[in-house]
C-alpha positions in Angstrom: 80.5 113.2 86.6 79.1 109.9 85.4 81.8 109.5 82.4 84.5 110.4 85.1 83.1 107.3 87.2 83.2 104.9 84.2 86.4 106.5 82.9 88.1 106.0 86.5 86.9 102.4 86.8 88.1 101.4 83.6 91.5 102.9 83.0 92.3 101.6 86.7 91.1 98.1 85.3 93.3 98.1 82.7 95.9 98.8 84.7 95.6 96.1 86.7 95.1 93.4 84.3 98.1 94.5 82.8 100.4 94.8 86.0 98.9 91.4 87.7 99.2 89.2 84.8 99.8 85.7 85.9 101.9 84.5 84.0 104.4 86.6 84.4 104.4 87.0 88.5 103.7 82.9 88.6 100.4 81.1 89.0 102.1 80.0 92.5 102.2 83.6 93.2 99.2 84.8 92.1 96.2 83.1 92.1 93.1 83.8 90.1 90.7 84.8 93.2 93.9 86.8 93.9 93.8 88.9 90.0 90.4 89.3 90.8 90.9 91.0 94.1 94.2 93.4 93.2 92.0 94.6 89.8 89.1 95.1 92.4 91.6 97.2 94.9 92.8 99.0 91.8 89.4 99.5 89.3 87.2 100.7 92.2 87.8 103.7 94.8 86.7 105.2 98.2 83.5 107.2 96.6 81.6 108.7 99.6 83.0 109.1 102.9 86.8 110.0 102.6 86.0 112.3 99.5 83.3 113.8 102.0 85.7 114.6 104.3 88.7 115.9 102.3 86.3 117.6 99.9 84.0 119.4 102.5 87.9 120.2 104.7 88.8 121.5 101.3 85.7 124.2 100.4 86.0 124.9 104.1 90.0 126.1 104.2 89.7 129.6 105.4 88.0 132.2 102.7 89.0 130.8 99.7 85.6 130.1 98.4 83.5 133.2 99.0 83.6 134.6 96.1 81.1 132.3 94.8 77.4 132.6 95.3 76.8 129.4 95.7 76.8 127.4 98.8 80.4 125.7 98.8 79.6 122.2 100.8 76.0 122.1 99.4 77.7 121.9 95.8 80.5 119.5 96.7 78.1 116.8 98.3 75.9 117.1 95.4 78.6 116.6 93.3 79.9 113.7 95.3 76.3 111.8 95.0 76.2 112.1 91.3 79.6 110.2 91.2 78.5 107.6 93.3 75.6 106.4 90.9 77.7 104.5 88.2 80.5 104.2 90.4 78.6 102.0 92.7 76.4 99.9 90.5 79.5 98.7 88.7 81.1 98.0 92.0 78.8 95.8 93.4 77.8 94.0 89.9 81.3 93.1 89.2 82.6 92.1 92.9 80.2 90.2 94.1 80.0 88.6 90.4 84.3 87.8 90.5 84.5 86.6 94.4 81.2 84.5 94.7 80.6 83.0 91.1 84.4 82.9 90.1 86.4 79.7 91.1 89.9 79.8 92.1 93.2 77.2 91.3 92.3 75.8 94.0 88.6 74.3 93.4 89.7 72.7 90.0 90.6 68.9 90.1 94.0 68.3 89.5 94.6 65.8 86.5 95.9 63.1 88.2 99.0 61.1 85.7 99.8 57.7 87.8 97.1 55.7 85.2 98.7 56.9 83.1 102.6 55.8 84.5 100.3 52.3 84.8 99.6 52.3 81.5 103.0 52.2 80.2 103.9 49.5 82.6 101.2 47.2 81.7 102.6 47.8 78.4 105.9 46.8 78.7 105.3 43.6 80.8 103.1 42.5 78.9 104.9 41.9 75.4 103.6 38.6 74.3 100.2 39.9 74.3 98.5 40.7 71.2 98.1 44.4 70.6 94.6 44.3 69.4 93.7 42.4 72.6 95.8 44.6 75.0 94.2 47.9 72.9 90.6 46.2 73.5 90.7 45.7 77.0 92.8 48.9 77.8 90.0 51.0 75.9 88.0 51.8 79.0 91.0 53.2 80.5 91.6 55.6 77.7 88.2 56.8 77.9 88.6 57.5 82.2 91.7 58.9 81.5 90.6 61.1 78.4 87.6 62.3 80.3 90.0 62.9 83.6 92.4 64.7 81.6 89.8 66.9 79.9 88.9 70.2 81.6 84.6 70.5 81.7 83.5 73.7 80.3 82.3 75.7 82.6 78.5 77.3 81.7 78.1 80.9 81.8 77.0 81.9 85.4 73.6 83.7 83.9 71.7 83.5 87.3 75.0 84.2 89.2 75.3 87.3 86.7 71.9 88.8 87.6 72.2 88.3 91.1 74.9 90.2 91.6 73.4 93.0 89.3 70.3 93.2 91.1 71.6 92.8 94.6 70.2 94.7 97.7 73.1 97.6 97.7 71.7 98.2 93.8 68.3 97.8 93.9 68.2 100.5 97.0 70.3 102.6 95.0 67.8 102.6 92.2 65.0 102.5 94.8 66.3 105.8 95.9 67.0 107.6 92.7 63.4 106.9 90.9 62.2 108.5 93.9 64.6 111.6 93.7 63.6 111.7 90.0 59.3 111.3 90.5 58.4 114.7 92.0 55.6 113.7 94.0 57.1 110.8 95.1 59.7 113.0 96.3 57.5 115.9 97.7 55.7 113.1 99.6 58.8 111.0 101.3 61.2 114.0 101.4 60.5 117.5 101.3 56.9 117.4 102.8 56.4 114.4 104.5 53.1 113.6 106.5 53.6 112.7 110.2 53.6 108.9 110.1 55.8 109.1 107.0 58.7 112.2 108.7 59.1 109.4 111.8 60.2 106.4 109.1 62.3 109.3 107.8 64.2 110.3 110.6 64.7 106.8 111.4 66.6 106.4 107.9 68.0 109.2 108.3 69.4 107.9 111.8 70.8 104.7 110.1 72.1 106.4 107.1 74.5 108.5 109.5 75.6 105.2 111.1 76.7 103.9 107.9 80.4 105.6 108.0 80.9 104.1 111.7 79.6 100.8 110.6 81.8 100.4 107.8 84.5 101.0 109.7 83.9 98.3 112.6 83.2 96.2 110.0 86.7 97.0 108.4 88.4 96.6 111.7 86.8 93.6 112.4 87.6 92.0 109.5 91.7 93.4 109.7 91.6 91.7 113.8 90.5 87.9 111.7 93.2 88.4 109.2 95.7 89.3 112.2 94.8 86.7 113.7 94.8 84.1 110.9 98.2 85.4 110.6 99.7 84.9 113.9 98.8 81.3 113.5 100.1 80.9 110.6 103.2 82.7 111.9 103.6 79.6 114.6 103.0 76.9 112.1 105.5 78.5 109.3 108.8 76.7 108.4 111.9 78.5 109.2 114.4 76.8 106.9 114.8 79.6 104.4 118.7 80.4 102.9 119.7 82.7 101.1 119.8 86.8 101.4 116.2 87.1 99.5 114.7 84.0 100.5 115.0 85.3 104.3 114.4 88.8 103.6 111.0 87.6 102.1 110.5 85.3 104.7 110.7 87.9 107.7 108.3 89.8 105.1 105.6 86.5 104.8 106.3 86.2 108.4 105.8 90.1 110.1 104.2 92.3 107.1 102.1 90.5 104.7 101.1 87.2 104.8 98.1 86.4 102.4 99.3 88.4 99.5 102.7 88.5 97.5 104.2 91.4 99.1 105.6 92.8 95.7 101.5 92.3 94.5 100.7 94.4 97.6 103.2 97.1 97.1 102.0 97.6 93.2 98.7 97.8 94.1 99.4 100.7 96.5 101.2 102.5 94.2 99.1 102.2 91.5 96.0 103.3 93.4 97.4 106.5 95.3 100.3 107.2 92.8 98.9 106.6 89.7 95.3 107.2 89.7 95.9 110.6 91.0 97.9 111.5 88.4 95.7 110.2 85.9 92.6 111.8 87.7 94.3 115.5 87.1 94.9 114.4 83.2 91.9 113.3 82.7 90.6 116.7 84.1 92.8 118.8 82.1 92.1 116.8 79.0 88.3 117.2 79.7 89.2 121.1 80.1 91.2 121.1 76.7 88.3 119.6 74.8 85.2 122.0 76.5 83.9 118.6 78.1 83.4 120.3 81.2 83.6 124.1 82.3 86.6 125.8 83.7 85.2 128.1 86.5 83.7 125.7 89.1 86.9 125.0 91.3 84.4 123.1 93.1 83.5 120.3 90.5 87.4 120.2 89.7 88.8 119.3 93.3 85.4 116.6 93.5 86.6 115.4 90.6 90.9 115.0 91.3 89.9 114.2 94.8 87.5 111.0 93.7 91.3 109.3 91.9 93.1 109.7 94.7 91.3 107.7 97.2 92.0 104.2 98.2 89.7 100.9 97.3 86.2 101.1 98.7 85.7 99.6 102.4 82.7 98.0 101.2 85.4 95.5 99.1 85.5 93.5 102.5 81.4 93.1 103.1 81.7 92.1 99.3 83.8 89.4 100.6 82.0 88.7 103.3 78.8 87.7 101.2 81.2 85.8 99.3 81.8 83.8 102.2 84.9 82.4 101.6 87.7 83.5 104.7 90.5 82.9 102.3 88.9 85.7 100.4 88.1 88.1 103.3 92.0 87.5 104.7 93.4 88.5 101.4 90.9 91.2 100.7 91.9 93.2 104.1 95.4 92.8 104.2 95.3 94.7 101.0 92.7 97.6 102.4 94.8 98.0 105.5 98.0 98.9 103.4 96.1 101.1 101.3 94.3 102.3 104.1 97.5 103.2 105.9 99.0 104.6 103.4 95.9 107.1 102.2 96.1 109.7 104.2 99.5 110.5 103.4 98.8 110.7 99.8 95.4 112.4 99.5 96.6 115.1 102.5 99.4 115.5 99.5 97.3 115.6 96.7 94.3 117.7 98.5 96.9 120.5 98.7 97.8 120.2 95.0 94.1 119.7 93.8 93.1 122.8 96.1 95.8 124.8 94.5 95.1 123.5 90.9 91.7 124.2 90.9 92.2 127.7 92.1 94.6 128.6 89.4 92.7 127.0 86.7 89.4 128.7 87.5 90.7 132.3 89.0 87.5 131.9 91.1 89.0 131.7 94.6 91.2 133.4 96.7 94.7 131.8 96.5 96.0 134.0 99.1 93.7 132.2 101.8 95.0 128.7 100.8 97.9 128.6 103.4 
């Protein structure tokens, strides 16, 4: 499960680096806070709750699953929390890392040319003057201007780094699994509690079940800012565009997507419910071919397809949040809500196939119960 986490995260990183490269869709287009934000859309998936819910609709779907001894949904949602360990540590290390400590175009000083347009001027009007006197007293110049033109390095963001690795999401994380992993740690928190300690644990247990619902205000309330923000800037658009294209992606800009290039948007959709599905059941085939992973646990197989098909993570806009930049949290939702629209077309899709798949690969379900 763990090498399927990293494996997912990568390939859909290199994907994305290789679709959204800058150069070729235009650094007008694309900026780099932008790159950062599609390869985030694309690199990290929906983990927890809509695999939950497909997964535990899936083991569910009629009697297709009792022939095993084992407790279907017990199985799947440990499964599930063994894929969220790497899955999630990597997630919020390398968001928060790109949106808070990475700068866009935007923050860097433009070089500014008109000393130098000066320069040349002073030169030609001034012809009689000796060139060793106008070199002299035109040497400070060249220094402003050299040290204008020059770009300052930028220092590796060390402390920036290791905030972001050890940030609240992760260290609770790890929190949680040493005490999974220390027995009586365990046996005293979890399985046998005392009284004062079974009250702080139904309490968690209370605000862990709100965490789906949370999320999801969250998410909406984020999508109503960026419809807003794009109403206005709806009224204060120009609406001088010519041309067949221009005007067909102006009435895009202008009614559909406004904070991302809609061509950017569209890619990242495809790649993240077309793609990574497809690439989730090769992976799991491949794994099958080489004896990486067994061949008669339908249940591990459909976890495993179902976890590459789902969209970007919710928790990409409280990322952006913390980032606190709105240009960032605009961008970041416009691109959830499209994938988010989009999703339960494509998993109800692949579900089916996955559920199917599984079945025939492991013979250890019922395949006349499946419709």
């Amino acid at each position: 499960m763990i090498i399927f986490g990293i494996s997912y995260q990568l390939i859909g990183f290199c994907l994305s680096r290789f679709t959204f490269i800058r150069s070729v869709w235009g650094k007008h287009n694309i900026s780099k806070v932008d790159q950062h934000i599609l390869n985030c859309s694309v690199m990290f998936n929906n983990a927890n709750s809509l695999p939950f819910i497909f997964v535990l609709a899936l083991v569910n779907t009629g009697e297709v699953f009792d022939e095993m001894n084992e407790n279907p949904e017990e199985l799947a949602i440990a499964y599930v929390s063994v894929f969220l360990l790497p899955t999630r540590f990597l997630f919020w290390s390398y968001s928060l890392y790109v949106f808070k400590y990475r700068k866009d175009d935007e923050e860097e000083e433009p070089v500014q040319k008109e000393p130098v347009k000066k320069e040349m001027e002073t030169r030609e009007l001034l012809d009689e003057t000796s060139l060793d006197e106008l070199d002299r007293d035109e040497e400070p110049v060249r220094l402003v201007l050299k040290k204008k033109n020059e770009k300052p390095k930028e220092p590796f963001p060390l402390k920036g780094l290791l905030q972001s690795i050890f940030s609240p999401p992760i260290i609770g994380m790890l929190v949680g699994l040493m005490i999974g992993l220390i027995t009586p740690i365990k046996q005293f928190l979890i399985v046998d509690p005392p009284v004062i300690i079974s009250i702080f644990s139904r309490v968690l247990e209370t605000f862990g079940g709100a965490m789906f619902p949370v999320s999801m205000m969250i998410l909406g309330g984020n999508l109503y800012n960026t419809l807003q923000q794009s109403i206005l800037q709806q009224k204060q658009s120009d609406k001088t565009q010519q041309g067949t294209y221009a005007q067909a992606m102006y009435w895009i800009r202008a009614n559909l997507i406004k904070f991302n290039h809609p061509f950017a948007v569209l890619m990242s959709c495809f790649l993240k419910l077309v793609m990574m599905p497809m690439i989730a059941v090769t992976l799991v085939l491949l794994a099958i071919k080489v004896k990486l992973i067994g061949h008669t646990d339908p249940i591990l197989l459909i976890v495993l397809m179902i976890e590459g098909a789902t969209p970007c993570p919710m928790n990409l806009a409280i990322a952006a949040n913390l980032a606190n930049k709105p240009k960032l949290i605009n961008t970041v939702c416009e691109i959830m809500l499209f994938q988010y629209i989009l999703s339960p077309i494509t998993m109800s899709i692949c579900a089916t196939g996955f559920l199917s798949l599984a079945c025939r690969i492991t013979g250890n379900c019922n395949l006349d119960n499946i419709l």
